[in-house]
Structure formats: structure tokens, C-alpha cells
ZADODREN-888337 format. One record per residue (C-alpha): residue in one letter; x, y, z. Coordinates in steps of 0.2 Angstrom, whole numbers, plus 2048, in hexadecimal, padded with zeros to 3 digits. Example, Ala and Ser with C-alpha at 12.3 -4.5 7.8 and 13.67 -1.06 7.14 Angstrom:
  residuo    u    v    w
        A  83E  7EA  827
        S  844  7FB  824
This chain:
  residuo    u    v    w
        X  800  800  800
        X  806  810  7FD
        X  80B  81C  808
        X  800  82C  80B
        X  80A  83B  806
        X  80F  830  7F9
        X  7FB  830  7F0
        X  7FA  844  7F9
        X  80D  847  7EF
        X  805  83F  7DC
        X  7F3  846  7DD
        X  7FB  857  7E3
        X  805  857  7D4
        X  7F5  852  7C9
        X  7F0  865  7CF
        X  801  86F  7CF
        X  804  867  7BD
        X  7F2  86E  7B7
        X  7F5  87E  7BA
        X  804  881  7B3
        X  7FF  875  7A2
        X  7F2  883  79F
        X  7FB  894  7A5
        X  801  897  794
        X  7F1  893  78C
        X  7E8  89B  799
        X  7F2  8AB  797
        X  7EF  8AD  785
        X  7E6  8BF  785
        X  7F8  8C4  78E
        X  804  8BC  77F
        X  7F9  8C4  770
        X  7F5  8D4  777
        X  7FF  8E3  770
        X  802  8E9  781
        X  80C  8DA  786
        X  813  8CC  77B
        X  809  8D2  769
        X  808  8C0  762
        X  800  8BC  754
        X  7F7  8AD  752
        X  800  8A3  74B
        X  810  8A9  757
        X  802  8A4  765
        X  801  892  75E
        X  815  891  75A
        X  817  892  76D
        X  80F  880  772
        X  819  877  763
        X  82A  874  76F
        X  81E  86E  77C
        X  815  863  770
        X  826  85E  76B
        X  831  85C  77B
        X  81F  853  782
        X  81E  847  774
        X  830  843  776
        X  832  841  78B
        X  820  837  78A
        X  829  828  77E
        X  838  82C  786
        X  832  828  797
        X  82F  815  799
        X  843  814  794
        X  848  821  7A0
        X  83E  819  7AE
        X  846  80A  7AE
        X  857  811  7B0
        X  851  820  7B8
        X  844  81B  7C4
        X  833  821  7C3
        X  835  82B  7D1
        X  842  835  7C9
        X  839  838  7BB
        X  82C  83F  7C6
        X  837  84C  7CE
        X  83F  850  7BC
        X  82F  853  7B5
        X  82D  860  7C5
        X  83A  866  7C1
        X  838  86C  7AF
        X  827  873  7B3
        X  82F  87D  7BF
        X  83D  883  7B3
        X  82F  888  7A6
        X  826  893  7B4
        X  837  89C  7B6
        X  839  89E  7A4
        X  827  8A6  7A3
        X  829  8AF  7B0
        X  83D  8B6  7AA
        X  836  8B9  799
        X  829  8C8  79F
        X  838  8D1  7A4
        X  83E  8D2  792
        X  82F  8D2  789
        X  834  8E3  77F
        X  840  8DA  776
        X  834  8CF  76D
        X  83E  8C2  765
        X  848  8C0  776
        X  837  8BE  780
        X  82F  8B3  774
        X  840  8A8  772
        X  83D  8A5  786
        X  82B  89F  785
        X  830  894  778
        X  83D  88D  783
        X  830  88D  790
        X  822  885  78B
        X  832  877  782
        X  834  873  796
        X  822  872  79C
        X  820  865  78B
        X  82F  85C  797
        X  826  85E  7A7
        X  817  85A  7A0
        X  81B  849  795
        X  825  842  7A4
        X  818  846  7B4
        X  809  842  7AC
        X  80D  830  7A5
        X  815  82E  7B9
        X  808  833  7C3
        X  7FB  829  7BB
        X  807  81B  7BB
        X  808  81C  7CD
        X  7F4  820  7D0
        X  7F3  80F  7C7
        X  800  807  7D0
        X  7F7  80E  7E1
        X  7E5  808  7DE
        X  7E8  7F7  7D4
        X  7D6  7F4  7D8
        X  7D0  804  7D2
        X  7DA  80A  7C4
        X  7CC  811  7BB
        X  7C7  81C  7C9
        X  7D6  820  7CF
        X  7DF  827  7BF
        X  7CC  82F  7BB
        X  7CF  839  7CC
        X  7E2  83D  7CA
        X  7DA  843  7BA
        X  7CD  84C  7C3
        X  7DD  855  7CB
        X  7E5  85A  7BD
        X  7D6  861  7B5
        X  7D1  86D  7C5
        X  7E2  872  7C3
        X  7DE  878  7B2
        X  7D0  880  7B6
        X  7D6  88B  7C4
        X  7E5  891  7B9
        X  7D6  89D  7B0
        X  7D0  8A5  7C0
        X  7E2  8A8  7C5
        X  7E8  8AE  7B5
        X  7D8  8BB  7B7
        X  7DB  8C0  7C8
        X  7EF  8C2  7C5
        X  7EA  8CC  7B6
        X  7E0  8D8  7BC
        X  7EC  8DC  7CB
        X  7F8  8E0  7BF
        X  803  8D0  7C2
        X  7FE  8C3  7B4
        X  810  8BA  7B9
        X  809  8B8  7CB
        X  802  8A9  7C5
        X  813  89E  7BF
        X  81C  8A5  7CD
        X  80F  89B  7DB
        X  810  88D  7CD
        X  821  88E  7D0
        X  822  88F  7E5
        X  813  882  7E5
        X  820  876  7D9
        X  832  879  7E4
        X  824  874  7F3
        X  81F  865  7ED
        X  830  85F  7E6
        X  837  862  7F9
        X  827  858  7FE
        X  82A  849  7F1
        X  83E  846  7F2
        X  83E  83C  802
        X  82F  832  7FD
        X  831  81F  7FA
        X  828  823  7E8
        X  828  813  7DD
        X  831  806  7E5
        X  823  7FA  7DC
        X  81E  804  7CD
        X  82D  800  7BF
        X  821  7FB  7B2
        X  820  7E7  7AF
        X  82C  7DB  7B0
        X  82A  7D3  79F
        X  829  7E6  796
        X  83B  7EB  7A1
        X  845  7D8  79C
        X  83F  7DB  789
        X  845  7EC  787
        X  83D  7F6  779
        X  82C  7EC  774
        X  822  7EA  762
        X  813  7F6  766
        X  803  7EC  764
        X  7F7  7F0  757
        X  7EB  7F3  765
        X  7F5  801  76F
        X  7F5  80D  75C
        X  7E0  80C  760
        X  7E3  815  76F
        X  7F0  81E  767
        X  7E6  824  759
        X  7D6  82B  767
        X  7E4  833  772
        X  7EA  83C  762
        X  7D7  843  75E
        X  7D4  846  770
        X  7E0  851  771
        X  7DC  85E  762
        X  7CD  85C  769
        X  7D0  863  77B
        X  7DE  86F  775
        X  7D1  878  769
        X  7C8  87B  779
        X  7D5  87C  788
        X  7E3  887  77B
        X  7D6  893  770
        X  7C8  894  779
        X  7CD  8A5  780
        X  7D0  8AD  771
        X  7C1  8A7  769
        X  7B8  8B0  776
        X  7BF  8BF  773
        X  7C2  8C1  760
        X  7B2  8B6  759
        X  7A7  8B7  769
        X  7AB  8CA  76E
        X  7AD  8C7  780
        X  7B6  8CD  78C
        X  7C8  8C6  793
        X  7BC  8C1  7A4
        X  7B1  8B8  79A
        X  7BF  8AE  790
        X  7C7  8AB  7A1
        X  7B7  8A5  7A7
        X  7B3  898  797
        X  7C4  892  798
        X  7C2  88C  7AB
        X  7AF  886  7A8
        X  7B8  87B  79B
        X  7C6  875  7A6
        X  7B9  876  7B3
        X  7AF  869  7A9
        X  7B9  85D  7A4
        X  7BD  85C  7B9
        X  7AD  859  7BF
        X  7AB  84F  7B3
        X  7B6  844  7B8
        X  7B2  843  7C8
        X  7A1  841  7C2
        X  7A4  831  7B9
        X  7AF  82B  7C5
        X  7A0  82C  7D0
        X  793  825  7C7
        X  79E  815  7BD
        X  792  808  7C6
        X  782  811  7BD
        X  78A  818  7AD
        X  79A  80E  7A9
        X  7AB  811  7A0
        X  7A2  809  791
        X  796  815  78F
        X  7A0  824  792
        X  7AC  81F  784
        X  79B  81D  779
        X  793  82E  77E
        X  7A0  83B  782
        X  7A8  83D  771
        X  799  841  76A
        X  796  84F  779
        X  7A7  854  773
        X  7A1  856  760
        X  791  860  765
        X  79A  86B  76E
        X  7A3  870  760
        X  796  871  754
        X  78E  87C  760
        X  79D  888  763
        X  79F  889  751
        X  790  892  750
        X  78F  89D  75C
        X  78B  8B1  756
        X  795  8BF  75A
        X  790  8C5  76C
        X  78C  8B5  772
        X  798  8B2  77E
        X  78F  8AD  78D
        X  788  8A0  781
        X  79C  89B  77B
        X  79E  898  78F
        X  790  88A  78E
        X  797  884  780
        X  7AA  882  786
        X  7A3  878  797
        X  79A  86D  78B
        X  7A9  86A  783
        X  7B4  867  793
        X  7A6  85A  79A
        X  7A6  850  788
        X  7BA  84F  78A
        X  7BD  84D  79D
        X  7BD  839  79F
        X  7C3  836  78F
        X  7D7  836  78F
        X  7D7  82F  7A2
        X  7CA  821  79C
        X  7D4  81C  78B
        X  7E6  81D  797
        X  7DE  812  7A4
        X  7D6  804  796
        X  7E5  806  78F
        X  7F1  801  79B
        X  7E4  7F5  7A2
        X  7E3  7E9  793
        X  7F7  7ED  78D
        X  7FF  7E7  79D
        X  80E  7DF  792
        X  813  7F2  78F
        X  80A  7F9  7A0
        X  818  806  7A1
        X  818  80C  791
        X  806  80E  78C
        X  804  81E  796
        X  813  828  791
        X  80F  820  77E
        X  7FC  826  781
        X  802  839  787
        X  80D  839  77A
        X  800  838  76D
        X  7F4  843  775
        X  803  851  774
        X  803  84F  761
        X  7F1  852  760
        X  7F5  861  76C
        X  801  867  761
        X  7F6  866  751
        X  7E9  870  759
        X  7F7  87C  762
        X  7FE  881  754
        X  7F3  87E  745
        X  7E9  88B  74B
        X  7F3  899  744
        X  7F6  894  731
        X  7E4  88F  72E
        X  7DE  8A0  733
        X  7ED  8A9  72B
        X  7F1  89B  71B
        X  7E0  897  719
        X  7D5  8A4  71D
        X  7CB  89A  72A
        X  7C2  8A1  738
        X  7C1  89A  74A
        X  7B0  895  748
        X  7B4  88B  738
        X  7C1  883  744
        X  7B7  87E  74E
        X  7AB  876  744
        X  7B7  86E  73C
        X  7BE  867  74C
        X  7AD  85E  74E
        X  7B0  853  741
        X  7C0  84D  74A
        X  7B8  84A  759
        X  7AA  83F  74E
        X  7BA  835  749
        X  7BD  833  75C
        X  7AB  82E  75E
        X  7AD  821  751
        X  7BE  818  759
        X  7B4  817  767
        X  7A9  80C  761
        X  7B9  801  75A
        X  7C1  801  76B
        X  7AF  7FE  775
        X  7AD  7F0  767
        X  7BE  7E8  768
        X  7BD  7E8  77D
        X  7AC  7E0  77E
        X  7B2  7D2  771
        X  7BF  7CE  77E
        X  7B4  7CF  78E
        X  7BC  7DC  795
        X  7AD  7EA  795
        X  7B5  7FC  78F
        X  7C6  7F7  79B
């Protein structure tokens, strides 16, 4: 059984690590207006593609590293780099007049939060799994859960450093909150049993199954799907929508705010509406949300903000779901799936990051197109679904 602190030390991490994913997302309005950064678009989206980059990479890198490194160093390295890109956010503020200087830092920066976030992630769900053998589904939904409330306070903080005339308050608590809970974590016994399997460590690099690119593929269009939301929502408020920089701060934490109680939500209720049906239903709720957005009229903001929760309760159980069935039914390459899984997920992210900025400059598309458009690929999501509900049942093993 595992020690307390060590479940307080991983679930605290599933919050810290939230906030400071969505602080650049979240402070948007601040790196496009002319009074502070003055990106364009497109130099908006540029900025996530060395985290997609550097996530992608530390994700597949990490089922190698942990057997040589430990999984608890991993852990305190992914700590580490979120709190070196917190620095750099915070650093780069300071020398924000000389534009190219400013914008080479947040580059750098968000290069190390793609580290932090591609070897945390992958660990703490590894070790919520490893915690609750029993309960796996539960306990990553509820890490999961963490991780989203995270994401949803980084909005309201963002507003309320914001109008006090600090907007880099916010990464410098990120950043005491992260040296705190590295001093907590060092002297914890953290994965002395959680090394991944026995036959995945003695065979080295393994032939991925045909099975794990089916999860692969659904993490992929999950994650266009939540970074159209969680990365452009704000700006779509303000540009298509006409609200204010409060009401995009509020649609951004009603989506993250969504896809946390959602979690928690079906966490609660598995035993009267199963995994099964959630990976049947939610996609669509995903896909209308979208549909919906699209449509949306100039001055209908308050409606936008409806539109963005709908959207963040449609994708809420979907990644921790999908990692948890995954690793679940791929148990000869258990330590690898998650860091596999996260890694395609950041490539979806990295799509929706930064194709953004051409389609609207290159193509001429607006963000309500986008958005409509971004239905269609959570209809494909809907569809693999069905193939992965379809596969599991034929096997016995329900939507696990």
C-alpha cells in the first residue's frame, strides 16, 4: 500500500501541473495584445510547437528513461522543467520590448513545459494505477479530475493577476507552489514497485501491437479536439464573439471547469452509466459542441460560454478513459502505453496549436469555420469509438 503523502505528493501534482499546462493558453489576450507581446496569430500558435515537440519526444522517451532512471526521477525531472518554464515566462516579461528576444524566451519556455509535461503526466498516472490496482479506472479518472481543476483555476488567476496589474503573478505562485512540492516529493519512497512489467523491462524496445495505434489514433483526435477549445477559446471570444477579456477568461475556466466535474461526475456514477457508454456518447457531446460554437453570432458571447462547458464536459473522461483501457488490456507494454498515449495526444495538440494561424492567414478561414470543421474530427473520434467499444466487448472485457 502506498504511503499517504505519497497519493497527497501525485494527486497534488495532478493540480500544480494544470495550472501551469494552461497559463500560456490561458494568458493569450496578454501575448497578442499590442500593449504587451503584439503576436500575431500565427506567432500565437508558433509558441506551443516546441511543447508539442519536446512533449512528444520526453512522452516515448520516458518508458526508456524510467528504467534506467527510476520513475521517481522522472517525476521530480518533470517538476523540474515545469518550473524552469515558469521562470522563463516570468524572465521574458522583463524583455518584452525587444520582441524577437521575448518571443525567443517563450519559445524556450513553453520547449520545457512540453518536457515537464510529457514526463509528469505519463508518471503520475502510472503511479495512480499502480496505487489503486483495483480501481484503475477511478483512480486515473480522479487524478484526471485533478489535473483538469488545475486547468480551470489558471483562467480565474490569470484574470485576477491581470487586472492587478501583475499578469506574471500567476507563473511566479506556479513556480513557489512547484520548488514546494519537489521539497515535499524528494524524500518519498515513490516507485519502489511501479517500474513498468517485468516482461516489457527483460525485452527492451517492443513491436507495438496493432491494438495500441487504435488508441493512438483517438488520443491523436482527442487532442485537436480539446486544444481547439482549451488553446483558442479566448480569442474566439473576443475577435468572433465580441466579448470582453472577463468573459473569455470565464469560458476558458467553464471549459476546463467542465471537463473536471466531469470527471468526477463519471467517476461517480460508473456503476449506473459505465466506461462503455461514456466512450459511446461523449464524442458526440464533443462534436455538437462544436457545431454549435461554429455558429454562434457576433455578440453572443454569454452563449459562446455555454457552448465552451459543453465542449469541456464532452471531452473530460475521454483521454483518462482511453489511457486507463489502454493500459488495462496492454499490460505486455504497461509502462509504455501512457507515455505512448500522451505522446500522441501532444501531436494532436500541436496540430490544433499551431494550425490555427495559417488557415486564417494562408487560407482565409475564419474561427467559426474552424470550428466547424473541428466537428468533423471529433465525428471521426466518435466513430473509433465504436471500433474500440466493438473490439473490447468481442473479447469480454466491457469498454476496459
Amino acid at each position: 500500500m502506498p504511503q499517504r503523502n505519497e497519493i497527497v505528493s501525485v494527486y497534488a501534482a495532478g493540480v500544480i501541473q494544470g495550472v501551469a499546462l494552461v497559463t500560456f493558453p490561458a494568458a493569450s489576450t496578454i501575448f497578442t495584445s499590442s500593449a504587451h507581446y503584439g503576436l500575431s496569430t500565427t506567432e500565437y500558435g508558433g509558441m506551443f510547437v516546441p511543447q508539442a515537440i519536446t512533449a512528444i519526444g520526453s512522452s516515448l522517451m520516458g518508458a526508456g528513461l524510467t528504467r534506467r532512471l527510476g520513475i521517481k526521477r522522472i517525476y521530480l525531472l518533470g517538476l523540474t522543467a515545469n518550473l524552469l518554464a515558469m521562470a522563463l515566462l516570468v524572465l521574458s516579461q522583463f524583455v518584452v520590448i525587444n520582441h524577437p528576444l521575448a518571443y525567443g524566451i517563450l519559445l524556450v519556455a513553453t520547449a520545457s513545459m512540453g518536457v515537464g509535461f510529457g514526463l509528469t503526466v505519463p508518471a503520475i498516472n502510472t503511479f495512480a494505477a499502480t496505487f489503486f490496482p483495483r480501481t484503475v479506472d477511478k483512480a486515473v479518472l480522479i487524478l484526471n479530475a485533478l489535473l483538469g481543476l488545475g486547468t480551470a483555476l489558471a483562467p480565474i488567476f490569470v484574470a485576477i493577476f491581470v487586472g492587478l496589474g501583475i499578469w506574471w503573478g500567476l507563473p511566479v505562485v506556479v513556480g513557489a507552489l512547484t520548488v514546494a512540492l519537489l521539497s515535499f516529493s524528494f524524500r518519498l519512497p515513490l516507485g519502489e514497485k511501479t517500474q513498468g512489467s517485468a516482461t516489457e523491462a527483460q525485452n527492451g524496445r517492443m513491436k507495438l501491437p496493432r491494438r495500441f495505434w487504435i488508441f493512438a489514433t483517438f488520443a491523436f483526435l482527442y487532442g485537436i479536439c480539446e486544444t481547439m477549445n482549451g488553446n483558442w477559446a479566448s480569442l474566439y471570444m473576443i475577435k468572433k464573439l465580441g466579448g470582453s477579456t472577463t468573459l473569455a477568461s470565464l469560458a476558458l475556466t467553464m471549459f476546463w471547469g467542465a471537463v473536471t466535474v466531469g470527471r468526477i461526475l463519471f467517476a461517480a456514477i460508473e456503476k449506473w452509466f459505465p466506461e462503455r457508454s461514456a466512450c459511446e456518447v461523449l464524442p458526440f457531446v464533443v462534436a455538437g459542441a462544436f457545431f454549435l460554437t461554429s455558429f454562434l453570432p457576433t455578440g453572443g458571447a454569454h452563449l459562446g460560454i455555454i457552448a465552451f462547458a459543453l465542449a469541456g464536459l464532452g471531452c473530460s473522461a475521454l483521454l483518462p478513459l482511453t489511457m486507463s483501457f489502454a493500459e488495462e488490456e496492454l499490460t505486455t507494454i504497461a509502462a509504455s502505453v501512457a507515455g505512448g498515449l500522451i505522446a500522441f495526444y501532444q501531436i494532436g495538440y500541436g496540430v490544433a496549436a499551431f494550425g490555427v494561424g495559417p488557415l486564417q492567414s494562408r487560407a482565409g478561414l475564419g474561427l467559426n469555420t474552424i470550428y466547424g470543421g473541428t466537428a468533423i474530427v471529433a465525428l471521426m473520434m466518435s466513430a473509433l469509438s465504436f471500433v474500440i467499444i466493438r473490439r473490447q466487448a468481442a473479447v469480454g472485457s466491457g469498454c476496459r
